[in-house]
C-alpha positions in Angstrom: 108.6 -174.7 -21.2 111.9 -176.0 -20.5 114.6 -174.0 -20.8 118.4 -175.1 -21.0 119.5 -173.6 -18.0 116.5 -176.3 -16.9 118.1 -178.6 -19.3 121.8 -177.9 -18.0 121.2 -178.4 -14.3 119.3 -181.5 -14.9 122.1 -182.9 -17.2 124.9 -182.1 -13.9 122.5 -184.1 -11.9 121.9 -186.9 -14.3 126.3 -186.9 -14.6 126.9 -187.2 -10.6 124.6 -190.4 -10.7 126.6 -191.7 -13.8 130.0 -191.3 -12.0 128.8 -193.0 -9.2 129.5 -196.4 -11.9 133.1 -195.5 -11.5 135.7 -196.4 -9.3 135.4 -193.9 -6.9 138.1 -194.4 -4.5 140.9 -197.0 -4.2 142.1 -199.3 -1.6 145.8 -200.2 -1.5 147.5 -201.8 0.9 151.0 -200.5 2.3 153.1 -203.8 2.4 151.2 -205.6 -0.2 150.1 -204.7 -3.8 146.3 -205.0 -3.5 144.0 -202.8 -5.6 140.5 -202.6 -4.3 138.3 -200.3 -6.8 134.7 -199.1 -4.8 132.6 -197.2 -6.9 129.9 -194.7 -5.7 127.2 -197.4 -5.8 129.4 -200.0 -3.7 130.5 -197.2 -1.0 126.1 -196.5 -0.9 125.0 -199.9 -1.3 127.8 -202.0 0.2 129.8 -204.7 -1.1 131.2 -207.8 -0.5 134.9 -208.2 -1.7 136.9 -211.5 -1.5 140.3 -211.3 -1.1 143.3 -214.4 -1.6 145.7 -214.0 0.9 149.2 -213.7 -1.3 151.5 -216.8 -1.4 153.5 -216.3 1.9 156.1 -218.6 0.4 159.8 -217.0 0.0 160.6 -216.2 -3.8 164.2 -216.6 -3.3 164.4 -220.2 -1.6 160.8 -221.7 -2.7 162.6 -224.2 -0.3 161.8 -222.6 2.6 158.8 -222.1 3.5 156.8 -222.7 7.3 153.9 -225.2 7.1 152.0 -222.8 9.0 152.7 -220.5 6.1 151.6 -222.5 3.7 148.4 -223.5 5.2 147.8 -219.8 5.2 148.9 -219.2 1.3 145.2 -220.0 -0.2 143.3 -218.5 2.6 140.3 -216.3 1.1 139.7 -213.6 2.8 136.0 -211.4 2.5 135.6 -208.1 3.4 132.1 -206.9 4.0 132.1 -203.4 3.1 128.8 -201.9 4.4 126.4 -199.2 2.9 127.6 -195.9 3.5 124.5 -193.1 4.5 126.9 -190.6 3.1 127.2 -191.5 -0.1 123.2 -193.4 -0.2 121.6 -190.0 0.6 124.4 -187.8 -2.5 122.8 -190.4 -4.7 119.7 -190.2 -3.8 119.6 -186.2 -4.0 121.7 -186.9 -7.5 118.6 -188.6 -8.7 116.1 -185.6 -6.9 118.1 -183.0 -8.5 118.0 -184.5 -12.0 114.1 -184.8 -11.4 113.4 -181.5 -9.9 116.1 -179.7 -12.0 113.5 -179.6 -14.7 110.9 -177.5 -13.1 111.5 -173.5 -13.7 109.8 -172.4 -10.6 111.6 -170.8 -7.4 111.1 -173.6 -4.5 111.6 -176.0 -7.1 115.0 -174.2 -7.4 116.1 -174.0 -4.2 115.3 -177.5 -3.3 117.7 -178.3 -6.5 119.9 -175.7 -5.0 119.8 -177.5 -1.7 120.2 -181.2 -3.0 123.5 -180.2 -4.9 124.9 -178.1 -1.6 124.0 -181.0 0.8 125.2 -183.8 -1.8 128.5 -182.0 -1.9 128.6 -181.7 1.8 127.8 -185.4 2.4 130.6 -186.5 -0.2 133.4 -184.5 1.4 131.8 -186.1 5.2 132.3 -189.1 3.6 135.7 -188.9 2.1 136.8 -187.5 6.1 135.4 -190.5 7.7 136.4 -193.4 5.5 140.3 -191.3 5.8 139.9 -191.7 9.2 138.5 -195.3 9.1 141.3 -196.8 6.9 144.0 -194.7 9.2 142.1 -196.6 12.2 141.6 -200.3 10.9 144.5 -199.8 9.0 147.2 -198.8 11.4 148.5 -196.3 8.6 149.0 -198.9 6.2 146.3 -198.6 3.6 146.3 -195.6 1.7 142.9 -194.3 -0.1 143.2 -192.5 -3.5 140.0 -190.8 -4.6 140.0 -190.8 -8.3 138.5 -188.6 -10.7 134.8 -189.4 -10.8 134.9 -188.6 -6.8 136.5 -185.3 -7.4 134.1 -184.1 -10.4 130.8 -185.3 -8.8 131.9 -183.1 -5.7 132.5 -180.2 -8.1 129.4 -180.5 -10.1 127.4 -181.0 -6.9 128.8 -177.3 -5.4 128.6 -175.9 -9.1 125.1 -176.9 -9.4 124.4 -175.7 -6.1 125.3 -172.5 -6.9 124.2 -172.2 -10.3 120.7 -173.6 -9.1 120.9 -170.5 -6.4 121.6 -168.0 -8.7 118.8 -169.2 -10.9 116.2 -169.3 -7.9 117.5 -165.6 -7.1 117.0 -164.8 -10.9 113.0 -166.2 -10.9 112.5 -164.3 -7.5 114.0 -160.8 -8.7 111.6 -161.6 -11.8 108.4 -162.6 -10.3 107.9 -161.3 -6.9 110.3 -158.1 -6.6 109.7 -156.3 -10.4 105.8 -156.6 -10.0 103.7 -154.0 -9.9 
């Protein structure tokens, strides 16, 4: 029988996966206003973004303007974002813990346990290394802004974690200590 606790660790799971559809993180640019949205699926699946290079011609006196400027001013450019392992393997135990959240047996728990402590762990990794990727390739000019779904799936990941620990303890203290 299902129980809601069952029922509530499965639903935390089965949220995580549904943030990853939303922006995630954004990508601004320093000396330019360029707003690249990534969800959770495009930083674990990868994405291609295309990008118009801004008009480089001078507002003030549309006059003057260099040719080589100008030859530059409709340049697309693309941006090959690959998959991420961090944030492919948090969905992926997302979608384990939603699936395993529903059995109300003790290694069943702590894998669920496990998935949503790991999960947690990889998405912090991966919010470190892309900080220290955009501060590399960048030179300090783009700035990263993790948004709210980034910062809830991180939280439900730990509080699942630990709810799906205190659980496992629960079934242990009830089935193998309190037996006689």
């Amino acid at each position: 029988m299902i129980s809601k606790l069952d029922m509530l660790f499965s639903t935390n799971f089965g949220v995580i996966v549904i943030l990853f559809l939303l922006p995630f993180v954004t990508v601004s640019c320093g000396g330019q206003v360029i707003n690249i949205p990534l969800t959770g699926f495009d930083l674990a699946l990868g994405k291609n973004i295309e990008m118009k290079s801004p008009s480089l011609v001078n507002h003030d006196h549309p006059s003057e303007f260099n040719s080589s400027q100008l030859s530059r001013s409709n340049d697309t450019h693309r941006l090959d974002l690959p998959p991420s392992p961090f944030a492919a393997i948090s969905l992926g135990l997302a979608v384990f813990g939603m699936v395993i959240g529903f059995m109300n047996y003790l290694p069943a728990r702590i894998l669920a346990a496990l998935s949503g402590l790991t999960g947690g762990v990889l998405l912090l990794v991966l919010k470190i290394k892309m900080d220290e990727e955009a501060l590399k390739e960048g030179a300090g000019l783009f700035l990263l802004s993790y948004g709210f779904p980034f910062w809830f799936s991180l939280l439900l990941f730990l509080g699942t974690a630990g709810g799906c620990a205190y659980s496992a303890w629960q079934i242990y203290q009830r089935w193998y200590c309190y037996r006689e």
